[in-house]
C-alpha positions as CSV (number, residue, x, y, z in Angstrom):
1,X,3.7,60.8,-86.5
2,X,5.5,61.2,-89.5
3,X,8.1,59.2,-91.7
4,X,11.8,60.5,-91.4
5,X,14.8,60.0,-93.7
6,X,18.6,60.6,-92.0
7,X,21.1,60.1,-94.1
8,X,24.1,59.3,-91.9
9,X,21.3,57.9,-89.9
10,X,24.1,55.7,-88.3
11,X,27.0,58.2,-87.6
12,X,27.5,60.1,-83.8
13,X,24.6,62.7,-84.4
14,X,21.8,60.8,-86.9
15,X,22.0,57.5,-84.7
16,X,21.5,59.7,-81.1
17,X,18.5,61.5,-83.4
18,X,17.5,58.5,-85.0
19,X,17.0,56.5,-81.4
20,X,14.9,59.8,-79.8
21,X,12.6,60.0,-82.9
22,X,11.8,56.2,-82.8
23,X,11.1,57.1,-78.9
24,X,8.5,59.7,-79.7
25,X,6.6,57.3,-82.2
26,X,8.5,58.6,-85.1
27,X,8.9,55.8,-88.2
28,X,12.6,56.0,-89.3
29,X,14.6,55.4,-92.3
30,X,18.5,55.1,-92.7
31,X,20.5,55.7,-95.2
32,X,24.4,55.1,-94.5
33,X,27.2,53.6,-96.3
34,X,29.2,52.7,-93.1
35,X,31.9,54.6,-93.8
36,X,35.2,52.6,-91.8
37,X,36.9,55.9,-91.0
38,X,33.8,56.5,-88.5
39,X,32.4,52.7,-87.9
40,X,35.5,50.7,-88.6
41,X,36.8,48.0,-91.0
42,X,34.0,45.3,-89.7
43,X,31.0,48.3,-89.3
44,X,28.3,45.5,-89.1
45,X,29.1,44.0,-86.1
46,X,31.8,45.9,-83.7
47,X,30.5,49.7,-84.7
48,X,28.3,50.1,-81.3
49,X,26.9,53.6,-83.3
50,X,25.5,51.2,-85.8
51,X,24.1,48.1,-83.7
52,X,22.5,51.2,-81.6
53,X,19.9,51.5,-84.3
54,X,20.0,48.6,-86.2
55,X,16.9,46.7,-85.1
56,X,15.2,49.9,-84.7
57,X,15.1,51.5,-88.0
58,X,14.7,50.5,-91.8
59,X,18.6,50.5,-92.4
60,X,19.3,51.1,-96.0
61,X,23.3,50.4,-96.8
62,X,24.0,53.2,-99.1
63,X,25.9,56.2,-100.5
64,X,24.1,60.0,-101.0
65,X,26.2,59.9,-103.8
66,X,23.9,57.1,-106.0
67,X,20.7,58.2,-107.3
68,X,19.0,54.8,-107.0
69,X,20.2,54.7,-103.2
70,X,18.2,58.1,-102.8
71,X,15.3,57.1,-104.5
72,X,14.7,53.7,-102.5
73,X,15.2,55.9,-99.1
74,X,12.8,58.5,-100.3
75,X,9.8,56.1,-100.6
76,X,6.8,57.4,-98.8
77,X,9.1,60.2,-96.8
78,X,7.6,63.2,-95.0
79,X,10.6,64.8,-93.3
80,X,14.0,64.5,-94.8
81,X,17.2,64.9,-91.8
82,X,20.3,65.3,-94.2
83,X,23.8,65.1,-91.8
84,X,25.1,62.3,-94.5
85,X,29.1,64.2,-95.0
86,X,32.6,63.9,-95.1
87,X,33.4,66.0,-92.3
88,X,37.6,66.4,-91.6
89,X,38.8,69.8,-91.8
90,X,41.8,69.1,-92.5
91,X,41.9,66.3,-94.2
92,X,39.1,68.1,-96.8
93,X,41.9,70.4,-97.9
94,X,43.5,67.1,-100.0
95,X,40.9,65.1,-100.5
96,X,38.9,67.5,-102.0
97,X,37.3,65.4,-104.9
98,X,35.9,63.2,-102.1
99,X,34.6,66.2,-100.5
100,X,33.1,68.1,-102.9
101,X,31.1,65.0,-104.3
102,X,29.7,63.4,-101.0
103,X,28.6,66.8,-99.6
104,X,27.7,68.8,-102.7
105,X,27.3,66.4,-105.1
106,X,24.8,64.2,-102.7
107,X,23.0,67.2,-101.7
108,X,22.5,68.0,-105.6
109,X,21.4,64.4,-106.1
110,X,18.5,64.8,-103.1
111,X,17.5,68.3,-104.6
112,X,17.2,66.9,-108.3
113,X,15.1,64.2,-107.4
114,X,12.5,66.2,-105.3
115,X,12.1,68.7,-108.3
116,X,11.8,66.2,-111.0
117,X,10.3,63.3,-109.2
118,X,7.4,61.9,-107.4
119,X,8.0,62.5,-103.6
120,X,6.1,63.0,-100.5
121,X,8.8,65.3,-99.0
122,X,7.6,68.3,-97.1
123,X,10.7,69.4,-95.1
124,X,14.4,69.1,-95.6
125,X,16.7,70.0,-92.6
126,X,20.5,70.1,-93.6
127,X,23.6,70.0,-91.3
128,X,26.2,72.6,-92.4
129,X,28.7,73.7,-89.7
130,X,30.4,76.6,-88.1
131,X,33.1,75.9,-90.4
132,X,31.2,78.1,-92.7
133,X,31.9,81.3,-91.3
134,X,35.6,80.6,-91.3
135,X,36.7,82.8,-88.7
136,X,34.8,84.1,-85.7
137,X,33.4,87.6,-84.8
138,X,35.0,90.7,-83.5
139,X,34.5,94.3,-81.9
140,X,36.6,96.5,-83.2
141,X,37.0,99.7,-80.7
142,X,38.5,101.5,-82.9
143,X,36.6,101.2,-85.8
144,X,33.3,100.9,-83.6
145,X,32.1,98.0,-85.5
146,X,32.3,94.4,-85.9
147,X,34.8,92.9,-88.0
148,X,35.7,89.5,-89.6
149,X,38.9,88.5,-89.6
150,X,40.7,86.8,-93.0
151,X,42.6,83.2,-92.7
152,X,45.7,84.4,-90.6
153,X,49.1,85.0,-92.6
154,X,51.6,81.3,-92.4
155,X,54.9,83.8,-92.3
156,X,53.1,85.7,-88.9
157,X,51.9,81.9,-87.6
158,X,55.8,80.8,-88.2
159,X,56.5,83.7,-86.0
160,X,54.3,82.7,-82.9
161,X,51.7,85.3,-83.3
162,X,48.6,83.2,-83.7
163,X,46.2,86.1,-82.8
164,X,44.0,87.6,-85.7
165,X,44.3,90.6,-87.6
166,X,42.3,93.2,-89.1
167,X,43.2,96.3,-91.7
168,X,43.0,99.6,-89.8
169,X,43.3,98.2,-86.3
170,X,46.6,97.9,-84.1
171,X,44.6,97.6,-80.8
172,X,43.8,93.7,-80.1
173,X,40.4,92.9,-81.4
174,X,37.3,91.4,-79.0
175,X,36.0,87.9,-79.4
176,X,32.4,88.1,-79.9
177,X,29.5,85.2,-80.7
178,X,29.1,84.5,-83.9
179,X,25.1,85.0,-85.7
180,X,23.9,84.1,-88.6
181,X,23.8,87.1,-90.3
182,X,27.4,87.2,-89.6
183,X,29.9,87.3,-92.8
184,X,30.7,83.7,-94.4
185,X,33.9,83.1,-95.4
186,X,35.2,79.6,-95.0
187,X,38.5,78.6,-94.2
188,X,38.6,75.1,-95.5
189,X,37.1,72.6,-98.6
190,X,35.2,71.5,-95.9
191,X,33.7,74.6,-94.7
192,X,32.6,75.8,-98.5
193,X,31.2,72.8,-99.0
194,X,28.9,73.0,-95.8
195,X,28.1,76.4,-97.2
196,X,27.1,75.7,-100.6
197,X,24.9,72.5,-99.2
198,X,23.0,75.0,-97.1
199,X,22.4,77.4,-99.9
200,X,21.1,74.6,-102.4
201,X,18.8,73.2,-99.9
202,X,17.2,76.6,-99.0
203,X,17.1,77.9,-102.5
204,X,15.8,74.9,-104.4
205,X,13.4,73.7,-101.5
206,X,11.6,77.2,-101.7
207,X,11.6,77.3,-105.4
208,X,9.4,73.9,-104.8
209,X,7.0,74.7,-102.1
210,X,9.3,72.5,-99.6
211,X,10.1,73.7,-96.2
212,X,13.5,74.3,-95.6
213,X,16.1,74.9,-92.2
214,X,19.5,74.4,-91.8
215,X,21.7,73.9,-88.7
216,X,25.2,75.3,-88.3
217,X,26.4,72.9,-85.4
218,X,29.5,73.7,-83.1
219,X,31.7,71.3,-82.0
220,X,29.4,68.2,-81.0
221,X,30.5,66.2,-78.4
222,X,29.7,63.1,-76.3
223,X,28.8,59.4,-75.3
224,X,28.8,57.2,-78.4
225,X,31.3,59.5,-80.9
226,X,34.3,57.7,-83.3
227,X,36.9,57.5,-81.0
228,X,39.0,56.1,-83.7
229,X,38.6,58.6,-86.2
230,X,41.9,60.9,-86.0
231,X,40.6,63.3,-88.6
232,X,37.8,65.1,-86.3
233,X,36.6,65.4,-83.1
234,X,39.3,67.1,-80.7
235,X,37.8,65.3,-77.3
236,X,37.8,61.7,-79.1
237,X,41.4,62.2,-80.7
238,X,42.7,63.9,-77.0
239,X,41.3,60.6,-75.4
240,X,42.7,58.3,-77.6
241,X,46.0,59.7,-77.4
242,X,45.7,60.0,-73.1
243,X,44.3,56.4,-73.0
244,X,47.0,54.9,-75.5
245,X,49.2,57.0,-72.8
246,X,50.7,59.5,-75.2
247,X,51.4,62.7,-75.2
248,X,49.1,65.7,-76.2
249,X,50.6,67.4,-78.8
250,X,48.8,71.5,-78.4
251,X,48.9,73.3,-81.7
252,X,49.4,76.9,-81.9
253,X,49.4,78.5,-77.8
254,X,47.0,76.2,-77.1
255,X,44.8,79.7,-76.1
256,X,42.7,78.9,-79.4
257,X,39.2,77.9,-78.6
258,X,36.0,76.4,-79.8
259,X,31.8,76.1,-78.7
260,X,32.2,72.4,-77.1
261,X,28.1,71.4,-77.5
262,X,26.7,68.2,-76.0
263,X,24.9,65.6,-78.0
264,X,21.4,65.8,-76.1
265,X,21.2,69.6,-76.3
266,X,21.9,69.1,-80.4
267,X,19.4,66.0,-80.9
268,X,17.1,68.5,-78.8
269,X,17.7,71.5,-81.4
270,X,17.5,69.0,-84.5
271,X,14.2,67.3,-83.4
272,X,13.1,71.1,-83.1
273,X,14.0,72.0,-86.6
274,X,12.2,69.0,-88.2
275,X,8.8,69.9,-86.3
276,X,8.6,73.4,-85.3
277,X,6.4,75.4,-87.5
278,X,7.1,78.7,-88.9
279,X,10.7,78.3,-89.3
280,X,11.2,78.0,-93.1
281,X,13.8,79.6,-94.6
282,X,16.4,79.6,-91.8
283,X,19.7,78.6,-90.5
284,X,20.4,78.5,-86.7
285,X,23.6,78.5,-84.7
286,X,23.7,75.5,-82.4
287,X,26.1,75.7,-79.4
288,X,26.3,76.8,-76.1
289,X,27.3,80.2,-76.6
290,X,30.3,79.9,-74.6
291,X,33.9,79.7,-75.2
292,X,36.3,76.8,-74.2
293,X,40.6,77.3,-75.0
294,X,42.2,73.5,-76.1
295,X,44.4,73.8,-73.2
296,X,41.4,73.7,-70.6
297,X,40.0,70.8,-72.4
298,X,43.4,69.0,-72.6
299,X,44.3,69.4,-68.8
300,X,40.5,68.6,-68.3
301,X,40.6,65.5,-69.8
302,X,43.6,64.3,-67.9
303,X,41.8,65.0,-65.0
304,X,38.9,63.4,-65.7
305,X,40.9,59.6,-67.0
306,X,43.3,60.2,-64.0
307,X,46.4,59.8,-66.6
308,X,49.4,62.4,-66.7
309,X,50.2,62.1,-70.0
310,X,52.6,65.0,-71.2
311,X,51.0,68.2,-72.8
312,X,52.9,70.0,-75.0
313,X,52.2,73.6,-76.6
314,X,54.6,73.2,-79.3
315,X,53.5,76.1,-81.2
316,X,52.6,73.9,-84.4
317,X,49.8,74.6,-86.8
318,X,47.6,73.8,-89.4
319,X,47.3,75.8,-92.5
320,X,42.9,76.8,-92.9
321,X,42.5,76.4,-89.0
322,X,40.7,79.2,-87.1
323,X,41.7,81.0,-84.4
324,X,38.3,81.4,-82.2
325,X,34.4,80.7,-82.8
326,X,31.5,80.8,-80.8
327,X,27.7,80.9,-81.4
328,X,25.3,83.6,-80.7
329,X,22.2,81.1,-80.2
330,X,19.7,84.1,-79.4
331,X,17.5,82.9,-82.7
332,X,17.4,79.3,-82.1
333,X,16.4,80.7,-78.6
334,X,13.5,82.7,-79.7
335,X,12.2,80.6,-82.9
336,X,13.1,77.2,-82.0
337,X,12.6,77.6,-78.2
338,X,16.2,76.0,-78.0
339,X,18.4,76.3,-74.4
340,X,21.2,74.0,-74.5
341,X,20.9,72.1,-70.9
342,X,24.5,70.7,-70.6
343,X,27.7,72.8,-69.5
344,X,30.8,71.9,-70.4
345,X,31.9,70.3,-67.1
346,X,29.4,68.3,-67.0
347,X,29.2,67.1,-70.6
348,X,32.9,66.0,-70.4
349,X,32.1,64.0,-67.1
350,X,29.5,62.2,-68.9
351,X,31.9,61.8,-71.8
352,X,34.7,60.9,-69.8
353,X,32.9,58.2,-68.0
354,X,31.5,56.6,-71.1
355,X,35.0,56.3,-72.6
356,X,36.5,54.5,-69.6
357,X,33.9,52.1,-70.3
358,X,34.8,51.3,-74.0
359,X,37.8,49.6,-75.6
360,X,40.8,51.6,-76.0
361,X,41.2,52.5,-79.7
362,X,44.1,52.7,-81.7
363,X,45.6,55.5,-82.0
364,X,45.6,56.9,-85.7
365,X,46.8,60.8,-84.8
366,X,50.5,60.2,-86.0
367,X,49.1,59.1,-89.4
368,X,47.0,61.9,-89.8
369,X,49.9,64.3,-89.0
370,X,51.9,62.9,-91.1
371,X,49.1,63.1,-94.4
372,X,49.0,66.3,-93.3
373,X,53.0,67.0,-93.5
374,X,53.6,65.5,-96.8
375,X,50.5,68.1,-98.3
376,X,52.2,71.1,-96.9
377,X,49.2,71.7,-94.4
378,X,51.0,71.1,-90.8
379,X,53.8,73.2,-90.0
């Protein structure tokens, strides 16, 4: 049994982790600084993702961004899980001192202390994100390869052609899965910032004889997320909006779609990467492999709460969104022995039924539209 660090030990993945490890005889240490944009303003006693854990781990109330925080949660550590980030897309593009710091700047912090300090530390596994490959993958027939599309145009979005282009090619591209070898190219502060965490973890960590993996999750979904954080999550922000009865407001054609993954298949995949051998060195995909457009998911969750609230493609959009990604998760398959177990319809049954049984939240989406507006980024 080994000793395991997760920072954001207490946020929607790290406190699902945190509880499985501590099943399988794991001993585990927290570091989180409760932020209230995910637990709330009174985090120590109404966030239910905190009071999950909080009698089962060594909690340590703290920020990846002080060295002395680090240090105390590094004492005696085998494993190191590191999913501690500021993680709004959009809100990233004008907070971007905020970002850069937490999620470079923290992941700098743990690096420089494992290669100047005594440590214990044999493993690091890092969350980046999809969000690093900006863009998904095409097949372009008529230039019989794969392509990767740039950030669409604003003056061809103001136009109502959402759909994503490519020099050379007038025929509509295909939607492929996305691998790991496939071209990065973030869209958002949020998305280089994932990227650059990645790289410093797998270059430092091999220049000091430390294993090293990172995971480049979809979007991760299910029981137990913020449903009160308006920044992130489309299912949590689509269900506080049907539960506070308002409308669904459909950006773009509403045709634009994601890799919805469910929180047991990516605990599964993370408890993996800490313990499978051989796997050094490596980033993974984590999703389902499959495909789902924000209008299915909208008219889904209506469905599912039996409340007709209004959905309406308005044909607004948000300056750095992508268009389409999915994963191609045929290497987690073969080195991590990964198969995600959930579909969609029967994650977002499970989901659905756990937020029926929760408070209704307050519904922040306005305010985050608005930040948005006033920044130039929502049109």
């Amino acid at each position: 049994m080994s000793k395991i660090l997760i920072t954001g030990g207490a946020g929607f993945i790290g406190s699902n982790a945190a509880l499985k490890l501590v099943s399988q005889g794991h001993e585990v240490v927290v570091l989180d600084n409760l932020s209230p944009q995910i637990h709330g303003q009174t985090p120590e006693t109404t966030s239910p993702l905190y009071q999950n854990i909080r009698e089962k781990v060594r909690f340590i109330k703290g920020s990846v961004t002080s060295r002395q925080d680090w240090q105390t949660a590094l004492e005696g550590v085998d494993l190191v899980l590191h999913l501690a980030a500021e993680t709004g897309t959009g809100q990233s593009m004008y907070e971007i001192q905020k970002y850069v710091e937490v999620n470079i700047g923290g992941t700098a912090l743990l690096l420089d202390i494992l290669a100047n300090e005594p440590h214990s530390v044999k493993r690091v596994v890092v969350a980046e994100s999809r969000a690093i490959y900006g863009e998904g993958r095409y097949w372009s027939d008529e230039l019989g390869t794969f392509v990767y599309p740039e950030e669409r145009p604003e003056e061809t979005m103001a136009n109502g052609d959402f759909e994503v282009k490519y020099p050379g090619c007038s025929q509509p591209l295909k939607l492929v899965g996305t691998t790991e070898d496939s071209a990065i190219h973030p869209g958002s502060v949020y998305g280089i910032t994932k990227q650059v965490q990645g790289q410093l973890v797998h270059m430092v960590c091999k220049s000091l004889g430390i294993e090293s993996v990172s995971f480049r999750y979809q979007n991760v979904y299910g029981p137990g997320q913020s449903l009160s954080n308006p920044y992130t999550g489309i299912l949590s922000i689509f269900s506080t909006r049907i539960k506070n009865g308002n409308g669904i407001n459909i950006f773009e054609d509403g045709k634009e779609s994601r890799d919805f993954v469910y929180i047991d298949d990516v605990v599964d995949a993370t408890i993996l990467g800490l313990t499978v051998p051989g796997i050094s060195g490596h980033a993974f995909n984590i999703g389902t492999g499959v495909a789902t457009d924000v209008l299915t998911v909208a008219n889904t969750l209506k469905k599912c709460y039996g409340v007709d609230v209004p959905v309406t493609v308005s044909g607004n959009y948000r300056l750095g969104d992508i268009r389409h990604n999915y994963a191609d998760i045929s290497l987690a398959r073969k080195m991590l022995g990964f198969e995600p177990k959930w579909s969609f319809d029967a994650g977002i049954q499970q989901f659905t039924r756990w937020v029926d049984r929760q408070p209704v939240q307050q519904d922040n989406y306005e305010l985050s539209i608005r930040e948005m507006k006033d920044k130039g980024l929502y049109k």
